[in-house]
Rosetta silent file (secondary structure, phi, psi, omega in degrees, C-alpha in Angstrom):
SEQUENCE: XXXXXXXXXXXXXXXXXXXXXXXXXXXXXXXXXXXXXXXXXXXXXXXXXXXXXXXXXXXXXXXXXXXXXXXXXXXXXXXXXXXXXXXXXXXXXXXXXXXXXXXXXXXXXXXXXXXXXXXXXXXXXXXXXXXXXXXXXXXXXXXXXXXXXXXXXXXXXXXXXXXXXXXXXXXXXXXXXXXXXXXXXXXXXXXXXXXXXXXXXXXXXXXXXXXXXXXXXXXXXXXXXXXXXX
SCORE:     score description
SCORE:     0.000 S_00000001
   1 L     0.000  -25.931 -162.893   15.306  -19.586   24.201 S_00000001
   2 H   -77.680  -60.043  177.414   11.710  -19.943   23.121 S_00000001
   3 H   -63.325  -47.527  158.392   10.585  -17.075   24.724 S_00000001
   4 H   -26.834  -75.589 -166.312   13.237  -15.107   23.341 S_00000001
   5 H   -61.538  -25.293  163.999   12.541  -15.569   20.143 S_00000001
   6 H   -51.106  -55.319 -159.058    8.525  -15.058   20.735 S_00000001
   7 H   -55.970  -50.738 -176.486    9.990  -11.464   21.905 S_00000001
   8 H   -72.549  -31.980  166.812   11.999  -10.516   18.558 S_00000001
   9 H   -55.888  -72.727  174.495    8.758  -11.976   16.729 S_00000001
  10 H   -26.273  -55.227 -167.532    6.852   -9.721   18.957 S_00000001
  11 H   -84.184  -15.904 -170.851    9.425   -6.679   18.290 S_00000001
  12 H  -110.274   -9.288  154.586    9.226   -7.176   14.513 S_00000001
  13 H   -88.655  -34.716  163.776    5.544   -6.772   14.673 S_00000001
  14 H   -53.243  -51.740 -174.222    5.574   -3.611   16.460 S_00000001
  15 H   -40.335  -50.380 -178.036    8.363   -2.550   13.989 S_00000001
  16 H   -84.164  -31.533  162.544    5.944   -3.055   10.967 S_00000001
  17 H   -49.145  -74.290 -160.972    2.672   -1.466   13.030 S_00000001
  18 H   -63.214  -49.721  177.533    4.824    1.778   12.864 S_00000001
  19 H   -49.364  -61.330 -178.750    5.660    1.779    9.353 S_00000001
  20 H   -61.950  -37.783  159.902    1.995    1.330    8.492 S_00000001
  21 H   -56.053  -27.031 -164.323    1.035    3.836   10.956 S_00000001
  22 H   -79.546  -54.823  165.442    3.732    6.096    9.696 S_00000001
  23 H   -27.430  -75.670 -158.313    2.002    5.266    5.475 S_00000001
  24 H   -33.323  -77.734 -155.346   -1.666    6.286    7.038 S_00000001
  25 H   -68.955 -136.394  -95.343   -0.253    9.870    8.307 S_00000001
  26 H   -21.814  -65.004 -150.390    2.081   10.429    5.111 S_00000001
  27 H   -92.608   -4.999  175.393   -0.865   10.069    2.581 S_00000001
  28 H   -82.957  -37.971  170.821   -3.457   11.765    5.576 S_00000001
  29 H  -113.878   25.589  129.453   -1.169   14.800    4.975 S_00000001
  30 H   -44.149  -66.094 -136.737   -0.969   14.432    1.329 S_00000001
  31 H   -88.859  -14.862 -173.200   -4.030   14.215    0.890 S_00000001
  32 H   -70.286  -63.356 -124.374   -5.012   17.514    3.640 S_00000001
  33 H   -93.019  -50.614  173.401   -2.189   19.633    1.674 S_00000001
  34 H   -69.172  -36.187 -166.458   -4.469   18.853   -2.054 S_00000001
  35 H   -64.328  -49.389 -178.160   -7.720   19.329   -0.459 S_00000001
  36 H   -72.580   -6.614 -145.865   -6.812   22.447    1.233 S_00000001
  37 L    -2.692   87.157  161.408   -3.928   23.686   -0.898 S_00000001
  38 L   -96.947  154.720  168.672   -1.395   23.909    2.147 S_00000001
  39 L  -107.590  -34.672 -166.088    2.217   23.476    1.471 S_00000001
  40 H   -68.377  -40.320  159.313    3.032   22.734    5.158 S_00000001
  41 H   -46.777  -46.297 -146.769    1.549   19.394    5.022 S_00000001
  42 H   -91.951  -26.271  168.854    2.561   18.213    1.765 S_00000001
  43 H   -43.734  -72.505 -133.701    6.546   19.521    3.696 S_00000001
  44 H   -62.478   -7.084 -157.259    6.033   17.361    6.521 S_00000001
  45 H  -114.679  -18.830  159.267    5.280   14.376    4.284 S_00000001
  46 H   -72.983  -47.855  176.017    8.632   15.199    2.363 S_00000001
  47 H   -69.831  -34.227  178.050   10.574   15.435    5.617 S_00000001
  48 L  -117.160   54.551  140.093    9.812   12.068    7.469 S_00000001
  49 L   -76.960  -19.192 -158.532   10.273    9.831    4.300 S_00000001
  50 H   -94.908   -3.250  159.498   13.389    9.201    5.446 S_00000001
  51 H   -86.339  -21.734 -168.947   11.873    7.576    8.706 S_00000001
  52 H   -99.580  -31.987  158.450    9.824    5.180    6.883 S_00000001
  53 H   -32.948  -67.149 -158.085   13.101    4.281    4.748 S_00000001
  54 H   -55.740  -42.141 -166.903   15.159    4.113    8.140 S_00000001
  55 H   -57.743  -48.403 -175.397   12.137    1.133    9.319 S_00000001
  56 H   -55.289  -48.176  155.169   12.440   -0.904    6.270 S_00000001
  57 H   -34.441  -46.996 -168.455   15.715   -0.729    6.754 S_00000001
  58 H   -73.448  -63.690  175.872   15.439   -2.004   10.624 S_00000001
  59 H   -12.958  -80.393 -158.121   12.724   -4.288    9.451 S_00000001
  60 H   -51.728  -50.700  163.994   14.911   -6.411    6.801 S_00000001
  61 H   -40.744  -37.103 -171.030   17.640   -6.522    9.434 S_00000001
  62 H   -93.651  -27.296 -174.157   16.181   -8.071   12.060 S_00000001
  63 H  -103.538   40.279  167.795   14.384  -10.702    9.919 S_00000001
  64 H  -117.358  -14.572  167.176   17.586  -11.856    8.151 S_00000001
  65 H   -84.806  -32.302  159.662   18.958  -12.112   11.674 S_00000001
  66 H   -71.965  -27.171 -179.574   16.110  -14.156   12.618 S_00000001
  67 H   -90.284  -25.908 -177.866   16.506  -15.947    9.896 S_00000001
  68 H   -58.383  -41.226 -158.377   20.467  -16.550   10.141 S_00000001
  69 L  -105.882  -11.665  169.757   20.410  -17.394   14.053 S_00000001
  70 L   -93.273  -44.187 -175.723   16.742  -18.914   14.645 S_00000001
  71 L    58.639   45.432 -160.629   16.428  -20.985   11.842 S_00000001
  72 L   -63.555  152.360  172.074   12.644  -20.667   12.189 S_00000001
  73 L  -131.696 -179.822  174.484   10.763  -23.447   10.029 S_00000001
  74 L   102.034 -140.463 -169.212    6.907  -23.731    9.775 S_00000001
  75 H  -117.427  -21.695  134.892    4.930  -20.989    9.847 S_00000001
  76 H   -19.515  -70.328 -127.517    7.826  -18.728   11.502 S_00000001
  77 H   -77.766  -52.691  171.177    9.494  -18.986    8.548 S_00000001
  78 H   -54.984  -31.935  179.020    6.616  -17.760    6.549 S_00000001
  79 H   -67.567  -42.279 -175.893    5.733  -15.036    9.106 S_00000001
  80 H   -67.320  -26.958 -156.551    9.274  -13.568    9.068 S_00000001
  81 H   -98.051  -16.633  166.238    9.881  -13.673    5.375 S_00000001
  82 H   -51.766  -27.500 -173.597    6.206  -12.420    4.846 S_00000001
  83 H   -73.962  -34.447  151.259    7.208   -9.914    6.993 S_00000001
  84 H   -71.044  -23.506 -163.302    9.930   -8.594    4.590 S_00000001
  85 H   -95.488  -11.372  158.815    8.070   -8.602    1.499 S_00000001
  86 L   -82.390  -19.300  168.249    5.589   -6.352    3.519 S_00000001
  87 H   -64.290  -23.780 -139.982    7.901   -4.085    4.887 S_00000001
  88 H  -114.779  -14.739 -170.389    9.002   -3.382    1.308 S_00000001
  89 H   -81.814  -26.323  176.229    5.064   -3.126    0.011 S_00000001
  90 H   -60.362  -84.098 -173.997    5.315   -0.126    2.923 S_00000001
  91 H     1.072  -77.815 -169.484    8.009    1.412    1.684 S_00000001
  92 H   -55.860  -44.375  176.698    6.677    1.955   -1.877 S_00000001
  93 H   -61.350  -28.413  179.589    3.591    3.210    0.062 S_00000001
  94 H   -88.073   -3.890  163.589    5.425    5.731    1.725 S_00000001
  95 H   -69.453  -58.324  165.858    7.004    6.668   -2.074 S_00000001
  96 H   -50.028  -35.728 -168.578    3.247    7.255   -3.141 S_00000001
  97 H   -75.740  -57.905  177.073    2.383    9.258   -0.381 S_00000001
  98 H   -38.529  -60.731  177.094    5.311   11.550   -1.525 S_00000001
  99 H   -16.963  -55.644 -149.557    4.313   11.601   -5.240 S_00000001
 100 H   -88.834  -54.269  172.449    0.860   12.866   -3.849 S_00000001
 101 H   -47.975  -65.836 -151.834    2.810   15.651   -1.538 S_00000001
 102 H   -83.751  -21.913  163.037    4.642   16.638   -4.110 S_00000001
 103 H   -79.861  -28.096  176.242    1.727   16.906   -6.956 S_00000001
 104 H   -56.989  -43.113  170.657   -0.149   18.362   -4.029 S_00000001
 105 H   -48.804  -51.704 -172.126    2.776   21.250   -3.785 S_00000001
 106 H   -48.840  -86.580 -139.786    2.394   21.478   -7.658 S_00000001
 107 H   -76.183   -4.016  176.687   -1.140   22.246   -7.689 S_00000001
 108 L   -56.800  -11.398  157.631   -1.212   24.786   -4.364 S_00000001
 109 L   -94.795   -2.544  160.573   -0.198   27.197   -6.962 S_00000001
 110 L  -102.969  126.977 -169.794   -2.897   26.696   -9.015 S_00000001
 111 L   -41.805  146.988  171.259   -6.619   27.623   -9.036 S_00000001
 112 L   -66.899  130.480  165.843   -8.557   24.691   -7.626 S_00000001
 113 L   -42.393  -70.357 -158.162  -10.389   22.589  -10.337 S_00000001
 114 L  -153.838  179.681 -170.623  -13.046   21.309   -8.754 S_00000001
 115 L  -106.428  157.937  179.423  -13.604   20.909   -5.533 S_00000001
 116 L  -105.857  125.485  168.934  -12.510   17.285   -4.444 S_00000001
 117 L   -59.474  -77.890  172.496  -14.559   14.403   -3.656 S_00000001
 118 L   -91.208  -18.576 -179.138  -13.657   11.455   -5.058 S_00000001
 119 L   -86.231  -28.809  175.788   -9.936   11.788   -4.730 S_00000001
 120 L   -56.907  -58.718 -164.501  -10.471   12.075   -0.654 S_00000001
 121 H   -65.370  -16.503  178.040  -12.632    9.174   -0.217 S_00000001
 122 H   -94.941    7.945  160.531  -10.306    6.831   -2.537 S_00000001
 123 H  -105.835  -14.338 -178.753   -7.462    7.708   -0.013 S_00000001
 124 H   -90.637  -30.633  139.185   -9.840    6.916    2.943 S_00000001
 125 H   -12.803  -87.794  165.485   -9.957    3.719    0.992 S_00000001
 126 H   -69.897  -53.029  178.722   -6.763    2.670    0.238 S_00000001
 127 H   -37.751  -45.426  179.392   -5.835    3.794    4.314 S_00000001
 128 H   -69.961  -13.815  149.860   -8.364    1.606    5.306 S_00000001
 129 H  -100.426   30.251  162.139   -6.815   -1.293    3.533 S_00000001
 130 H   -94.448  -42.568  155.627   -3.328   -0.449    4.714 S_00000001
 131 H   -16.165  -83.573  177.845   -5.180   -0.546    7.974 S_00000001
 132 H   -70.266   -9.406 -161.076   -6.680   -3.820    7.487 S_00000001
 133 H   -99.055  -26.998 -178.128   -3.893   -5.695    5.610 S_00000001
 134 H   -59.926  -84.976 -123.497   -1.739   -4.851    9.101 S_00000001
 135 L   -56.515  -18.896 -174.120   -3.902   -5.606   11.592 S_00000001
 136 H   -85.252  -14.416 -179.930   -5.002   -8.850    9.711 S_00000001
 137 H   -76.143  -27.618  179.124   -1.123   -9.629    9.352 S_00000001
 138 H   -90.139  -39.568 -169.328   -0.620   -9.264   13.319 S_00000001
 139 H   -79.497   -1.286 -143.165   -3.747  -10.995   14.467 S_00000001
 140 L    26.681   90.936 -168.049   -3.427  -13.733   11.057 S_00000001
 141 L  -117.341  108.468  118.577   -7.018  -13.211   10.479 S_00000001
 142 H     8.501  -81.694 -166.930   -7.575  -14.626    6.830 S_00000001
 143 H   -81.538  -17.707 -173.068  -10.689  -13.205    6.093 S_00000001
 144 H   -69.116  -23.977  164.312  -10.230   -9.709    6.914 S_00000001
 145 H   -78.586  -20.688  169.906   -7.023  -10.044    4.152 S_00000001
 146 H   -63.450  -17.431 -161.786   -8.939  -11.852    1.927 S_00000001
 147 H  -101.904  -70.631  179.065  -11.653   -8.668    2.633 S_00000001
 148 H   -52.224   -6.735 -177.211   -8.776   -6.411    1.607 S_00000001
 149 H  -110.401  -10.130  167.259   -7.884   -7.856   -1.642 S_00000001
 150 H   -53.346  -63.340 -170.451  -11.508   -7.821   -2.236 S_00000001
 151 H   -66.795  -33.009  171.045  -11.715   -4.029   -1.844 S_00000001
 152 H   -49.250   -5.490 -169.366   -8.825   -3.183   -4.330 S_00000001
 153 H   -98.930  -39.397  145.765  -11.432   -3.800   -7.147 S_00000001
 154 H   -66.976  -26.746  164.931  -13.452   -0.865   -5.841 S_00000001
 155 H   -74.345  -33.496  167.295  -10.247    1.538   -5.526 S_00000001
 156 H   -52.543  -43.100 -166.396  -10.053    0.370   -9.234 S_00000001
 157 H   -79.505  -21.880 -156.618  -13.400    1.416  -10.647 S_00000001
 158 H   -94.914  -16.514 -173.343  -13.065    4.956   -8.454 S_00000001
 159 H   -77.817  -57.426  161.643   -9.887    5.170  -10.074 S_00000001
 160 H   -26.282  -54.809  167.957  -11.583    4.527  -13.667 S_00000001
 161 H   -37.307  -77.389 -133.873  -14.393    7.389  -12.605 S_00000001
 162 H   -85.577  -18.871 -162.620  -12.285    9.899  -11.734 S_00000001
 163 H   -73.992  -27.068  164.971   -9.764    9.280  -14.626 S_00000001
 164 H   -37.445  -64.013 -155.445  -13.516    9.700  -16.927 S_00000001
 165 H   -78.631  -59.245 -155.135  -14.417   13.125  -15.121 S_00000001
 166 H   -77.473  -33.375 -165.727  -10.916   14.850  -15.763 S_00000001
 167 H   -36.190  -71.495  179.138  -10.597   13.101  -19.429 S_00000001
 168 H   -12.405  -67.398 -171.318  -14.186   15.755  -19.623 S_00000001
 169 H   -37.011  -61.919 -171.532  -12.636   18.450  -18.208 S_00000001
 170 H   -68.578  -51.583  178.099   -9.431   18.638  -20.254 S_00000001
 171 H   -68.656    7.683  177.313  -11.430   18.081  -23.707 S_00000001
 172 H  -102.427  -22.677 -161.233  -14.026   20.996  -22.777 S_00000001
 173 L  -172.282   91.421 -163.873  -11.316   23.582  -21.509 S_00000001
 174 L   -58.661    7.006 -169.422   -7.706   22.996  -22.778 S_00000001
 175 L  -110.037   13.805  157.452   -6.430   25.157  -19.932 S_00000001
 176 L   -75.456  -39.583  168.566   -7.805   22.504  -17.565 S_00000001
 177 H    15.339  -72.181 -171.167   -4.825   20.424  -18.673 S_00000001
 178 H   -78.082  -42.975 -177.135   -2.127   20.870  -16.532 S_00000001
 179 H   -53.550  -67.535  167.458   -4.344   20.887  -12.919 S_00000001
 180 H    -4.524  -56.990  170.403   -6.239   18.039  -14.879 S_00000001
 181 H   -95.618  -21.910  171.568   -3.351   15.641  -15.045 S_00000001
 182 H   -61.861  -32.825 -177.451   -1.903   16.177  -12.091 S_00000001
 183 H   -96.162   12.514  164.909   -4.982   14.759  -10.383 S_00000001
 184 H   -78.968  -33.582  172.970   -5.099   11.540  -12.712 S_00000001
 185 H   -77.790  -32.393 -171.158   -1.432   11.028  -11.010 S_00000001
 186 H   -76.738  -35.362  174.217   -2.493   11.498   -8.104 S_00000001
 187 H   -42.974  -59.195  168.990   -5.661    9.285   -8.710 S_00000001
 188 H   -41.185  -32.698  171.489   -2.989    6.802  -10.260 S_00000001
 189 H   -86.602  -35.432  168.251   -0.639    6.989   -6.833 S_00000001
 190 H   -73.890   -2.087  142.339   -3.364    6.137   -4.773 S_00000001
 191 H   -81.860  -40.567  125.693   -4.568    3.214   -6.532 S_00000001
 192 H     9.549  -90.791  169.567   -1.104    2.144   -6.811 S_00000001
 193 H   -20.657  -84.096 -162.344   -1.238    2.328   -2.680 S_00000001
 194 H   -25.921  -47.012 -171.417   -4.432    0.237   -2.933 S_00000001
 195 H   -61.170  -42.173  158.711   -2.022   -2.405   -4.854 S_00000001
 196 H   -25.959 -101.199 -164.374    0.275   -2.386   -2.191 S_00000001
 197 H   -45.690  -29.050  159.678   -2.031   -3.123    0.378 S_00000001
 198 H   -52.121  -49.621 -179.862   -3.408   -6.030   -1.806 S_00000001
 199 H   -65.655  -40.852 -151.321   -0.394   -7.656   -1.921 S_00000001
 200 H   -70.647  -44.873 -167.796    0.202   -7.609    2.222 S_00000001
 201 H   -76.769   -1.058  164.408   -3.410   -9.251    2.165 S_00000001
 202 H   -89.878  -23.774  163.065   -2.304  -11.626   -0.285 S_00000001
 203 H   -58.841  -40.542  152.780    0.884  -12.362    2.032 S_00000001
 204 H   -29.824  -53.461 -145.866   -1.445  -12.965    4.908 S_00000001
 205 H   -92.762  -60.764 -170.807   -3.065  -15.479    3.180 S_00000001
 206 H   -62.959  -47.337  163.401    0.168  -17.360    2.216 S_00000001
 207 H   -23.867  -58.704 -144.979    1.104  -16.841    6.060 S_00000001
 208 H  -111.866   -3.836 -161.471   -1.549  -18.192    7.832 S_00000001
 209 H  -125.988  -14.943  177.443   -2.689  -20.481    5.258 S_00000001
 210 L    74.315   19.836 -164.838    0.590  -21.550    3.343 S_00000001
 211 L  -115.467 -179.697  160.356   -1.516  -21.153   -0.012 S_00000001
 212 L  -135.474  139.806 -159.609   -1.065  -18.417   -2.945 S_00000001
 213 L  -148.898    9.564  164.025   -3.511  -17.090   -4.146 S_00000001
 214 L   -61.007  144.951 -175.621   -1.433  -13.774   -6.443 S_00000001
 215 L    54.352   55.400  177.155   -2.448  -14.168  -10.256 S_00000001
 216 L    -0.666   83.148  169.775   -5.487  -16.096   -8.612 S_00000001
 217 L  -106.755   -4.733  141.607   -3.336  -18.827   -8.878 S_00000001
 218 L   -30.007  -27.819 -172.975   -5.327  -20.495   -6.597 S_00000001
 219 L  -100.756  -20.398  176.250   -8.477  -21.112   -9.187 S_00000001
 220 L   -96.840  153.820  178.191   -5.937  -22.875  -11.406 S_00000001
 221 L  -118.078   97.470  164.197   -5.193  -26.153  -12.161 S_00000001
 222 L    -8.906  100.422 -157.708   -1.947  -27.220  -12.800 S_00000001
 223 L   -93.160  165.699  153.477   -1.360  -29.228  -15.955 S_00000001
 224 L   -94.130 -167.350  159.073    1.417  -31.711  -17.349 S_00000001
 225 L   -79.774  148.573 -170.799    2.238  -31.101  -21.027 S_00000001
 226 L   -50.355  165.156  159.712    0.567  -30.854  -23.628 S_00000001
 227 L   -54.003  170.363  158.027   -0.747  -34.113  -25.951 S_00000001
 228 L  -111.052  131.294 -170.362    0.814  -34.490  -28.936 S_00000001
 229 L   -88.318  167.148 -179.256   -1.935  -35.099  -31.711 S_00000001
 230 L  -122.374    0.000    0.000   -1.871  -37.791  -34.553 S_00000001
């Protein structure tokens, strides 16, 4: 019985490696279809949303079925239900990556701003902590999620940058505007992402370590009520 259940453990970590592989390429061919203004990317990233839907689905099932008929306790219990609330942090990642197809579609009909830079490398970013927030949830590595929740504070400030350089744009040359905002949303979906991937490394954490550490509630110390003064 033991091993069984090792197996469906086993099968529910593959399940969630493919959603997170399935994020990376969504937002790799977002992000090809803005650099390049292609449309054909920014399709294909429209057409298989509905596979990273169908996982989440598959996901939730099997670990409400794990939870009905295993009755895991421990640190099961935490892996499996960590294991939903990460499936669901994909999802929303695979939701971003559309946004960013579909502003990418937007702007393929419009001269290119500028040429882009900063919006590439803060998607090579956030992939790399979609990356790391798996792989540290299948090996339960601690520090490498603890590394990833780290790194969201640099997808913040690049986010801050770039929304500075278009503010520029659009008050120098109102007919930057329209291009202009589109890539503050896009800036905005991709930090987003980042947020995502924060949380799975804060789920990690709770996993392997049974702690919380969201609203660095970790650093706080838990009070009674107040005194009452005289």
């Amino acid at each position: 019985m033991e091993r069984v259940f090792d197996e469906e453990l086993q099968f529910l970590r593959e399940k969630l490696l493919r959603m997170a592989v399935s994020v990376e390429d969504a937002l790799s061919l977002a992000i090809e279809a803005l650099k390049d203004q292609k449309e054909e990317p920014a399709r294909k990233v429209l057409k298989n949303e509905d596979n990273i839907n169908l996982l989440d689905i598959e996901v939730d099932e099997i670990c409400m079925r794990l939870l009905a008929l295993r009755q895991p306790m421990a640190g099961d219990l935490r892996f499996i239900t960590s294991a939903m609330k990460i499936s669901n942090d994909l999802e929303r990642m695979g939701d971003l990556a559309v946004n960013v197809a579909e502003l990418a579609l937007e702007l393929a009909r419009l001269p290119l701003l500028k040429p882009l830079i900063d919006i590439p490398r803060m998607a090579r970013m956030a992939q790399a902590m979609v990356r790391d927030s798996i792989n540290a949830f299948i090996n339960r590595d601690e520090a490498l999620a603890r590394d990833v929740c780290i790194r969201d504070d640099e997808v913040d400030a690049l986010d801050d940058q770039i929304l500075r350089e278009l503010l520029t744009f659009m008050m120098e040359d109102p007919h930057t505007v329209r291009r202009a905002v589109a890539l503050i949303l896009v800036s905005r979906n991709l930090e987003r992402l980042a947020d995502h991937a924060t949380n799975i490394g804060e789920d990690v954490i709770y996993m392997v370590k049974g702690k919380t550490i969201k609203h660095h509630i970790e650093n706080r110390r838990i009070s009674g009520p107040p005194e009452t003064g005289t």
